[in-house]
C-alpha positions in Angstrom: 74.9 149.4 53.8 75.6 151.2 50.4 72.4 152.4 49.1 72.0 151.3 45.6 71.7 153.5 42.7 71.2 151.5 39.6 68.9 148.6 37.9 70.7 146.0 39.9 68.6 146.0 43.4 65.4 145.1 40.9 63.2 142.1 42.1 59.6 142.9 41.1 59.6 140.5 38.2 57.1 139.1 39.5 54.8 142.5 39.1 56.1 144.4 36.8 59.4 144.2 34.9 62.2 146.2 33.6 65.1 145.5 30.9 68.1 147.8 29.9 66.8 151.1 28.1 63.2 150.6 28.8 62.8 154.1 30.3 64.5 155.6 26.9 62.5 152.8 24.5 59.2 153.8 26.3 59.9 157.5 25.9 60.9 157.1 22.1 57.4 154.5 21.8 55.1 157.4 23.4 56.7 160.4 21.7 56.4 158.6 18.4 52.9 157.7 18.9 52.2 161.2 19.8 53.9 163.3 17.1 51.6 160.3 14.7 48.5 161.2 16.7 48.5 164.9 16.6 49.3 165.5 13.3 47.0 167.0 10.9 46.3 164.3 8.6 44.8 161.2 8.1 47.3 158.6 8.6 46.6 157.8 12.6 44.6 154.5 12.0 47.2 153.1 9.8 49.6 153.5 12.0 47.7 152.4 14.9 46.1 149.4 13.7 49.5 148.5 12.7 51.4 148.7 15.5 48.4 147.1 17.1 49.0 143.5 14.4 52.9 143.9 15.2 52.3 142.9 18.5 49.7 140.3 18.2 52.6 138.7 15.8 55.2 139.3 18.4 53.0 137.3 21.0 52.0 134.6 17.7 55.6 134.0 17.9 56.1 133.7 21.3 53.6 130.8 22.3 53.7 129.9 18.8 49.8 129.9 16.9 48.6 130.4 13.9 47.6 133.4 12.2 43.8 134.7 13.2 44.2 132.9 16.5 45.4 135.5 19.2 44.0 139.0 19.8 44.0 141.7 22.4 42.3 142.3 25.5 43.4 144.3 28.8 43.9 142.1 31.0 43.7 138.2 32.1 40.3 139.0 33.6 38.9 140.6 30.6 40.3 137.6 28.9 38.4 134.9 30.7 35.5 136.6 30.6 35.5 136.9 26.9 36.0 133.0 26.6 33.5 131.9 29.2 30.9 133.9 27.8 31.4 133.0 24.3 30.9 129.6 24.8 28.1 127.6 23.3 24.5 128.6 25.2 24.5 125.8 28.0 27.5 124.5 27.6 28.8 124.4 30.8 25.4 124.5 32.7 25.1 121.5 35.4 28.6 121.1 35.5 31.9 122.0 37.1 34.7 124.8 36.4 37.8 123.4 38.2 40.3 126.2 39.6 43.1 125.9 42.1 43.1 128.1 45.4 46.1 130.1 44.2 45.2 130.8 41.2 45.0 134.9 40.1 42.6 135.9 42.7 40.6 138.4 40.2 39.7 134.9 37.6 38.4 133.3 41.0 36.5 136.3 41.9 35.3 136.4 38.1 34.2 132.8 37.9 32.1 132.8 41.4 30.0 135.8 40.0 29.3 134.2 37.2 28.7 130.6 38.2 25.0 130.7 39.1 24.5 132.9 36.0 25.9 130.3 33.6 24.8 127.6 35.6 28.2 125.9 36.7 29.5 124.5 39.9 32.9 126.2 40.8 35.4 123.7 42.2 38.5 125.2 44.6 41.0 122.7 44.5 42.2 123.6 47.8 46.4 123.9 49.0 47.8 121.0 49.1 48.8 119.8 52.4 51.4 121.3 54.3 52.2 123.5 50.9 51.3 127.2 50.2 50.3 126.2 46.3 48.6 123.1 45.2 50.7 120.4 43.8 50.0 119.1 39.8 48.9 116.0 41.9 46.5 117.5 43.9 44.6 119.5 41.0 44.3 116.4 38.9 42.8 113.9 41.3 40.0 116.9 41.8 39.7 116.4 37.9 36.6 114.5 37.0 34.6 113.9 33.8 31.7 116.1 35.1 34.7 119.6 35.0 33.4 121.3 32.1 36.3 123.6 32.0 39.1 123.8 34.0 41.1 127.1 34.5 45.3 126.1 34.8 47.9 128.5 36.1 50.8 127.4 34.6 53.4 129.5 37.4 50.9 130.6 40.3 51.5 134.7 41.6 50.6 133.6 45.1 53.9 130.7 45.7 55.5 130.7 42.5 54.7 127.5 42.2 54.7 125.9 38.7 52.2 123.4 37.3 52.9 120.4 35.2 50.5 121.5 32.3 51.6 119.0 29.8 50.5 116.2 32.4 47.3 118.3 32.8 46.6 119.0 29.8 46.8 115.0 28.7 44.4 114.4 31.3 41.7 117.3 30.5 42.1 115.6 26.5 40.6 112.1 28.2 38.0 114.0 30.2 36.8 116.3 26.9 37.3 119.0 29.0 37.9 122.6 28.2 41.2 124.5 29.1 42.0 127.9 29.8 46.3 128.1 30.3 47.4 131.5 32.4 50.7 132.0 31.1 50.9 135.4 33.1 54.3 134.7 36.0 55.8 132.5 33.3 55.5 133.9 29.8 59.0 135.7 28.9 61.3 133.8 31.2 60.6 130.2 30.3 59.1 128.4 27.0 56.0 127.6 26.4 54.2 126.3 23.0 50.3 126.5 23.3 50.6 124.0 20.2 52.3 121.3 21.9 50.7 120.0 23.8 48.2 121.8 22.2 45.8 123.9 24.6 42.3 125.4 23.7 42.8 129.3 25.5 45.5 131.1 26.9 45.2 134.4 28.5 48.1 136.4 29.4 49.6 140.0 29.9 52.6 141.8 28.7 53.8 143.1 32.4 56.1 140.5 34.9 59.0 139.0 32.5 58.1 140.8 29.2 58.5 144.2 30.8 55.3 145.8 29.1 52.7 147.6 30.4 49.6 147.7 31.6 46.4 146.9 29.4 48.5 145.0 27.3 46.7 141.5 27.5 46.3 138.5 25.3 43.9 136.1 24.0 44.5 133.0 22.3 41.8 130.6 21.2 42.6 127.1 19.2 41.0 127.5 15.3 39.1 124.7 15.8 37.5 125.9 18.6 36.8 129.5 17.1 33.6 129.0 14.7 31.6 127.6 17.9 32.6 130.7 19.9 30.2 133.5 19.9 31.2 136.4 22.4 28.6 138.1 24.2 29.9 141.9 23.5 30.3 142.7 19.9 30.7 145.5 18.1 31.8 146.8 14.6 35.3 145.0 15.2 34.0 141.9 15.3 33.3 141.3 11.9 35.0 140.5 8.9 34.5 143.6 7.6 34.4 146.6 10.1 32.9 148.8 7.7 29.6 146.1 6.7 27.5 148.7 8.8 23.7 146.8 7.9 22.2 146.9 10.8 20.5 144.0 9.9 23.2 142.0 8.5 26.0 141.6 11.2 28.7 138.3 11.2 31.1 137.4 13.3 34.3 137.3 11.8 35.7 133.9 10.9 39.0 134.2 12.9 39.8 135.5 16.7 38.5 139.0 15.6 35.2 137.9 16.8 36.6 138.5 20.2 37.0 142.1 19.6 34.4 144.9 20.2 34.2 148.3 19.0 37.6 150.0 18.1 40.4 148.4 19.5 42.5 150.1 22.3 45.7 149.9 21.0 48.2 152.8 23.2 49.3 149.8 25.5 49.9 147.6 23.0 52.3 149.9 21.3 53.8 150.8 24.5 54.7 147.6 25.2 56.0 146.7 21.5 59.9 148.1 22.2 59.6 145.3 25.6 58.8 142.5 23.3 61.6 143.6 20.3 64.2 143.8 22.8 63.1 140.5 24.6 62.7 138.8 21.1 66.5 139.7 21.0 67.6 137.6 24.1 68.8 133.8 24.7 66.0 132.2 27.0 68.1 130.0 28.0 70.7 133.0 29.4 67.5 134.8 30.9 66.9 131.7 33.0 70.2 131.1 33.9 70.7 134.2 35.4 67.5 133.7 37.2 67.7 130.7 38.6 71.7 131.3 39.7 70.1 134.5 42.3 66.9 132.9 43.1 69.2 129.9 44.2 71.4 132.7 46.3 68.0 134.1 47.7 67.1 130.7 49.3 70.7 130.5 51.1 70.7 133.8 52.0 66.8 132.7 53.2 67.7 129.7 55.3 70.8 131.5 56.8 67.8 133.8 58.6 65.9 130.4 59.4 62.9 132.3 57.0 60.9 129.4 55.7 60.3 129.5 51.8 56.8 130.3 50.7 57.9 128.9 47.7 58.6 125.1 46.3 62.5 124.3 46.6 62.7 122.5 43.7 63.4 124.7 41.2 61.5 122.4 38.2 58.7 123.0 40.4 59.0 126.5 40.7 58.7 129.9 38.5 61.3 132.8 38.5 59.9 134.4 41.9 60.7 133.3 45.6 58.5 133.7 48.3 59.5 133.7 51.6 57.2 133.7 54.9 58.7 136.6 57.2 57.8 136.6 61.5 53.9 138.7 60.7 53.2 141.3 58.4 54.3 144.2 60.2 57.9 142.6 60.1 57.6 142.5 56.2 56.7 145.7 56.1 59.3 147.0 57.9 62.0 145.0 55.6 60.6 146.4 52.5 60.5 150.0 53.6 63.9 149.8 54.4 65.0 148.3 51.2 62.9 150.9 49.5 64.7 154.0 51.0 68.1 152.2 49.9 66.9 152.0 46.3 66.0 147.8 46.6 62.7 147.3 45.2 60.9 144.0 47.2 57.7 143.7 48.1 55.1 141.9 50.1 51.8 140.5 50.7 51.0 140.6 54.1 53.7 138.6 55.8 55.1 137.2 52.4 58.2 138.7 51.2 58.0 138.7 47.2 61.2 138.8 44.9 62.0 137.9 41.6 65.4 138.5 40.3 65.5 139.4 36.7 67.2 140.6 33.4 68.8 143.5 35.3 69.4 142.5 39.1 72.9 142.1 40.0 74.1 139.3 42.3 75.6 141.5 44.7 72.0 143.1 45.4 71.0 139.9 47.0 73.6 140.2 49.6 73.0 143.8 50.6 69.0 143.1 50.7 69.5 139.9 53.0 72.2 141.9 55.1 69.6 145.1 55.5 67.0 142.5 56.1 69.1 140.8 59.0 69.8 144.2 60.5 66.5 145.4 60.6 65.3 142.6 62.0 68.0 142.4 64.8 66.8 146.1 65.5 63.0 144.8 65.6 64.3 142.2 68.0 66.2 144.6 70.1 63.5 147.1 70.6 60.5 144.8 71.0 62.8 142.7 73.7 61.0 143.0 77.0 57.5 144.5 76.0 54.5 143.1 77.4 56.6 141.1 80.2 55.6 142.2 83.8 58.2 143.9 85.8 58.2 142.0 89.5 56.4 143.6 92.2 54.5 145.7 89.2 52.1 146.3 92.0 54.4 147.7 94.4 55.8 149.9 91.9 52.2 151.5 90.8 51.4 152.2 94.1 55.6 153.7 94.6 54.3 156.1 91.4 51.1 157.0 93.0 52.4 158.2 96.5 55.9 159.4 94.6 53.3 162.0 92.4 51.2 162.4 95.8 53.7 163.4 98.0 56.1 165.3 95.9 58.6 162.9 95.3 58.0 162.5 91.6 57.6 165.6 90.1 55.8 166.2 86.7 57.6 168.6 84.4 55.8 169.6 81.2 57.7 169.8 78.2 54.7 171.2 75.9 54.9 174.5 73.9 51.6 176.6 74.1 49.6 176.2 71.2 48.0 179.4 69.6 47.9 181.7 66.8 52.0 182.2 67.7 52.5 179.0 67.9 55.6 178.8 65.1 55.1 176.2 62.2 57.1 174.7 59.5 57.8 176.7 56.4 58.4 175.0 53.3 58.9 176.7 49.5 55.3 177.0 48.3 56.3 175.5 44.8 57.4 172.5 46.4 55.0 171.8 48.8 51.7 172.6 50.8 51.6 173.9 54.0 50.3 173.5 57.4 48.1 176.9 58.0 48.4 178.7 61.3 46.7 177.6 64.1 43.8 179.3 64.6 41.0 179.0 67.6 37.6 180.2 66.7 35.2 181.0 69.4 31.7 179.0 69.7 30.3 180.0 72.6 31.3 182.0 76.2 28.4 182.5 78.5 26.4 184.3 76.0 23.5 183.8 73.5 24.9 180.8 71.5 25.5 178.8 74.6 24.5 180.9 77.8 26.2 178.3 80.5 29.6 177.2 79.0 32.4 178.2 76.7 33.9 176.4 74.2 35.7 176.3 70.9 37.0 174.9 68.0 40.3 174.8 66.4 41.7 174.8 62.9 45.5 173.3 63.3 47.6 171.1 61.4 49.0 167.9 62.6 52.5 168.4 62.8 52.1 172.4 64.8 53.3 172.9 68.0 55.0 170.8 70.3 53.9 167.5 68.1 54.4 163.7 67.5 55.5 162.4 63.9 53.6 158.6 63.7 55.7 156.4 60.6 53.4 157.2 58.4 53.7 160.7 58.3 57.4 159.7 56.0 57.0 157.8 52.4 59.6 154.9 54.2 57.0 154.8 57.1 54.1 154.2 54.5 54.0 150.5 54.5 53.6 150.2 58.7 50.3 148.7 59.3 50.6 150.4 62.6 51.8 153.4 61.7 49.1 155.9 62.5 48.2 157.7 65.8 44.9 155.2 66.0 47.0 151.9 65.2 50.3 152.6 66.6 50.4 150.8 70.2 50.5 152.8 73.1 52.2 150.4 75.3 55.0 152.5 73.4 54.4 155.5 74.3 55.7 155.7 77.5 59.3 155.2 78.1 62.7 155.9 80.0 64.2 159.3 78.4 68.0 159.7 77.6 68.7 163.6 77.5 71.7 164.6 75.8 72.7 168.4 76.5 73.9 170.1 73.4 72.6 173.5 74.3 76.4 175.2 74.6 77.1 173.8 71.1 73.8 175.0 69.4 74.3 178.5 71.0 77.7 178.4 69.1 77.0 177.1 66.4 73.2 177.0 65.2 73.9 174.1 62.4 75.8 172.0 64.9 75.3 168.0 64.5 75.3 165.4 67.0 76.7 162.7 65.6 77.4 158.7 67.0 80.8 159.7 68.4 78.4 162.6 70.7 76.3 159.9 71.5 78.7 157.0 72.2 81.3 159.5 74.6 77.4 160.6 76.4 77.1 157.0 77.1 80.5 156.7 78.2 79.5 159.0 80.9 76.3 158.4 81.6 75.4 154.3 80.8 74.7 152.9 77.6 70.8 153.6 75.9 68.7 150.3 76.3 66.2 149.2 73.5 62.2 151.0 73.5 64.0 153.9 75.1 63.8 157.6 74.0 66.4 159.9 73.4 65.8 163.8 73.7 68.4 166.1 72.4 69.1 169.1 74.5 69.7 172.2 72.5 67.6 174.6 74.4 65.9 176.1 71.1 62.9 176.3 72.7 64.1 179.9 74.2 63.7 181.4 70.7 60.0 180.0 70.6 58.1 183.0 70.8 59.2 184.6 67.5 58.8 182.5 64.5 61.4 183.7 62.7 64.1 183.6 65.3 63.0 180.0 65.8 62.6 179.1 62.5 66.5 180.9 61.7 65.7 180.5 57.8 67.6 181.9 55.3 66.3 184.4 52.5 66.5 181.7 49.8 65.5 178.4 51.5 65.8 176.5 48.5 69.3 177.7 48.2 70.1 177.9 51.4 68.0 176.3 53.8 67.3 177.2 57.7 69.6 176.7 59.9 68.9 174.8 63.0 71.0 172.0 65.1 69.8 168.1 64.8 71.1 164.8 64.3 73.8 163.5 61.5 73.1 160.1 59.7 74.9 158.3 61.6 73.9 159.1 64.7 70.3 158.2 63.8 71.5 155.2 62.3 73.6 154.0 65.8 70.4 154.8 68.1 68.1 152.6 65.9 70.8 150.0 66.3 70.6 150.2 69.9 66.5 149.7 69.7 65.0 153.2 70.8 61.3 153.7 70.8 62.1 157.2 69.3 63.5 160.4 68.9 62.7 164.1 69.8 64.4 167.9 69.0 63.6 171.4 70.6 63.3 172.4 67.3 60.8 172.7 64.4 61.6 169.2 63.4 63.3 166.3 64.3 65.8 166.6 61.4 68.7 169.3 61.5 67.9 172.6 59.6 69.9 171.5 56.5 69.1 167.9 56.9 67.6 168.5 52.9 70.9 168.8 51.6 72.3 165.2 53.5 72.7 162.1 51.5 69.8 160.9 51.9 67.8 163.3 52.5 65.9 164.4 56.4 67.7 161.0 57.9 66.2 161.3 61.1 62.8 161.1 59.3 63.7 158.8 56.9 65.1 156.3 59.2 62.7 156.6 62.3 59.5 156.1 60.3 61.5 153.1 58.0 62.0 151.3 61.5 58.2 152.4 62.6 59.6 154.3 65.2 58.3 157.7 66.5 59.6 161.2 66.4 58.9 164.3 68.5 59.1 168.2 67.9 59.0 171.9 69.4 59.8 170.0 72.8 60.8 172.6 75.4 61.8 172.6 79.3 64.8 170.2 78.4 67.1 171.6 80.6 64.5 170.3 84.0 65.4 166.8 83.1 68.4 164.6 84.1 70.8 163.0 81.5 69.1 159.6 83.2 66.5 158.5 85.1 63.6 160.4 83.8 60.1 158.8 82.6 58.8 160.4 79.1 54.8 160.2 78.8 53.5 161.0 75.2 50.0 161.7 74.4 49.0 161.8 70.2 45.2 162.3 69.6 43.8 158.7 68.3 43.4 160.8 64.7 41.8 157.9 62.1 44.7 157.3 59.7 46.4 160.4 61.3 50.4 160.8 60.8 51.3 162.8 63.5 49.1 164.9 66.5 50.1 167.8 68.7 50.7 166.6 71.9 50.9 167.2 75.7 54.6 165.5 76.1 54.8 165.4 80.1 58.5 163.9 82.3 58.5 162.1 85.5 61.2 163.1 87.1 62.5 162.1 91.2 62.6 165.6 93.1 
């Protein structure tokens, strides 16, 4: 698969949104408002306050309302709140607030707390059978005469899914019930008039289609409406006049400033001003289009993997995003990591896969996601095949192991370094990183005074020293892996055939040799192919230089420049063994990348790609050379470390005598 280096491989519409420029525009926004804000004068609050009305027009404009009708808030939350506790004294008390289970989970969480404060009943209209959203349908036979206000999300974060809210909002006009619209995964990329039909409150923010930022949230409340509204938190910006400071005199201004407080935050607001310019610049219709035209490929691409859609198929029924219902979470997770290291940018909710092609994504980026999708979940397949099933006569061959290792037949050979204050460790340029300290062992107690019958000690190591095991969150592609760390990661993995492939004659000759998939695919020739939750050990006999660091470590003066130079695995070659399934992959070096693996596009591959895949990586082996090409069992020990990312270990071989 190409990686992909540009806009096009963008689906996070759905989150947070990006147009041409926006990087440049933002920059320009900030440095502007900066060079404003420092200066040495007194002309910051005009400038603020005004940038601050430019985008309350900008959003006027976009839904459409009058003047003194729309303000600004931080977020849809902050924006519900404001309404619901502005409302007359009582008004809602003894009846019902009517919200749909996938609604913006924060406004559910927000109208439980405050239901037996205000006195209300909160109604869940629940999913809708056999759905993952609740049908318009569903919501409005729920809708009674005793709802005193009814919460609507017009295109649902959850599913995508999109309500009729004209048909609602005819129906909460005959009930005289209240109406909140969230316009939040629909405003930017499709119409929508809060003046016909005409709505009561919308709440809103400025991230998903219109590219903005955070904080950068709406509030719209009819004029009619407005003079009964009193919000609970006011402050010198809620008045008419800011500056009538009597104490004893304060009055809510007569417009939709009476929503705001004491001085208005305003840096999001002119963050997100150059978004809304450049999207008041675009044909809605065009923005659709192109939407609709790679959500539509998404769904084929979808059903070609037999993934069902999380997500309604009609598209009238539907938002910009696509949800789609991947095998469990950890299969998601796996997906998106994968894209991520390519430059795709998905990403998921437990085992919902979330995309949302936008101004910027390119057509072709659906294919290459779906086809790195397929091929990661092939590899998931391959590896996973056979775990858990019961070999036949399993009995027989425990008590085969148990005489084998009694008699002598099966010998153990240890391939762990010794760990101590020699013990050689990673060096990395201390402007660019931290690093691991020595080990150290610090002496409690030997027979003496602070413990007269035992010795004992503690240690002070890093994760990753010694002979060690990298878990797949120890890598930024591994980060996503629910079971990724040394206390989640399942053991039943741990043990496993090993494939041993001697390069020791090439690493003597040549310290930065690479073994590369030709190596590998002329080993198998010889020795039989590499079967799926298998290891494979590379053989360079490093382990020899072990007991001088520097020898070991074979840096260069300048390791930015230069690097150290040590033998490992090309890209390919880690890229053909995760084809073929394998539990993991281990070096007799200080790493499981080569030396100069820094300089390789991308970057540390055997990392990257192992802990994408969640699969495991080992380090500092030594004792290689006691092992067969074939045949040998590999037995890995990591400390169960709570949320650790790697552990030294005590890596022990079975091997037939």
């Amino acid at each position: 698969m190409t990686r992909n280096t540009t806009e096009g491989g963008y689906f996070l519409y759905h989150s947070i949104g990006i147009y041409p420029g926006k990087e440049e525009d933002l920059s320009r926004a900030m440095a502007e408002f900066s060079e404003v804000w420092a200066a040495p004068n007194d002309k910051q609050w005009g400038y603020v306050l005004r940038k601050r009305q430019d985008f309350i027009d900008r959003w006027r404009r976009l839904i459409n309302v009058p003047k003194g009708s729309l303000t600004t808030v931080d977020n849809v939350t902050e924006g519900l709140q404001k309404i619901l506790r502005a409302l007359p004294e009582g008004s809602l008390r003894g009846k019902k607030v009517l919200a749909a289970a996938d609604c913006f989970p924060s406004l559910h969480f927000l109208l439980a707390g405050l239901a037996p404060k205000m006195g209300f009943t909160l109604t869940t209209v629940p999913l809708s059978e056999g759905r993952a959203w609740v049908e318009t349908e569903d919501y409005l036979a729920h809708w009674t005469p005793d709802v005193g206000l009814a919460l609507i999300t017009w295109v649902t974060s959850i599913g995508s899914s999109k309500m009729d809210y004209p048909a609602l909002v005819a129906h909460g006009r005959t009930m005289g019930t209240l109406m909140v619209v969230d316009i939040t995964q629909g405003a930017g990329l499709m119409p929508f008039d809060a003046m016909n039909p005409r709505v009561d409150f919308v709440v809103s923010t400025s991230l998903k289609w219109l590219c903005g930022t955070p904080g950068a949230g709406i509030l719209y409340a009819d004029k009619d409406l407005i003079p009964t509204l009193m919000p609970e938190g006011r402050g010198w910006f809620s008045q008419n006049n800011p500056f009538s400071w009597d104490l004893d005199k304060f009055e809510y201004a007569p417009d939709v400033r009476r929503f705001d407080t004491g001085t208005p935050g305003s840096v999001a607001a002119i963050a997100s001003l150059p978004a809304l310019e450049w999207f008041s610049k675009q044909d809605l219709n065009d923005v659709a289009a192109h939407n609709r035209r790679l959500v539509d490929r998404v769904i084929t691409r979808a059903d070609r993997l037999n993934l069902p859609l999380h997500s309604p198929r009609d598209p009238d029924r539907r938002g910009g995003a696509v949800m789609i219902r991947m095998p469990d979470k950890a299969e998601a997770a796996a997906c998106v990591g994968a894209l991520g290291v390519e430059g795709y940018s998905v990403d998921f909710r437990g085992p919902i896969l979330r995309m949302s092609p936008g101004f910027v994504t390119e057509e072709r980026a659906v294919d290459a996601v779906f086809d790195m999708m397929e091929e990661v979940m092939t590899r998931r397949r391959c590896r996973f095949a056979g775990q858990g099933e019961k070999a036949k006569g399993a009995a027989e061959v425990l008590a085969a192991l148990a005489s084998g290792l009694a008699g002598g037949a099966v010998r153990v050979v240890d391939l762990t370094a010794q760990l101590g204050p020699e013990t050689p460790i990673l060096r990395l340029p201390e402007d660019l990183a931290r690093n691991t300290p020595k080990v150290a062992i610090h002496r409690i107690s030997e027979y003496d005074t602070d413990g007269p019958f035992w010795a004992w000690n503690w240690l002070e190591l890093g994760e990753h020293s010694g002979t060690h095991f990298d878990a797949p969150h120890h890598w930024l592609s591994g980060k996503d892996h629910p079971d990724g760390f040394t206390d989640t990661l399942s053991v039943q993995r741990l043990i496993a055939p090993a494939n041993v492939i001697d390069c020791s004659a090439e690493a003597a000759a040549d310290p930065d040799f690479l073994l590369t998939a030709a190596h590998v695919k002329a080993w198998e020739a010889k020795h039989g192919p590499i079967g799926p939750g298998e290891w494979v050990l590379m053989r360079t006999d490093w382990d020899k230089r072990s007991h001088d660091e520097e020898l070991f470590l074979n840096e260069d003066p300048d390791p930015y420049e230069d690097g150290s130079h040590s033998p490992g695995p090309s890209t390919d070659c880690i890229d053909y063994l995760l084809g073929k399934g394998i539990v993991g992959w281990g070096t007799q070096c200080i790493g499981t990348d080569a030396g100069m693996a820094g300089k390789f596009s991308p970057p540390f591959p055997a990392h990257n790609f192992l802990h994408r895949d969640n699969c495991f990586g080992l380090a500092s082996l030594c004792n290689l050379d006691q092992l067969p090409p074939k045949g040998a069992v590999l037995i890995v020990t990591p400390l169960k470390i709570k949320d650790g990312t790697g552990s030294p270990i005590r890596a022990l071989a079975l091997v037939l005598d």
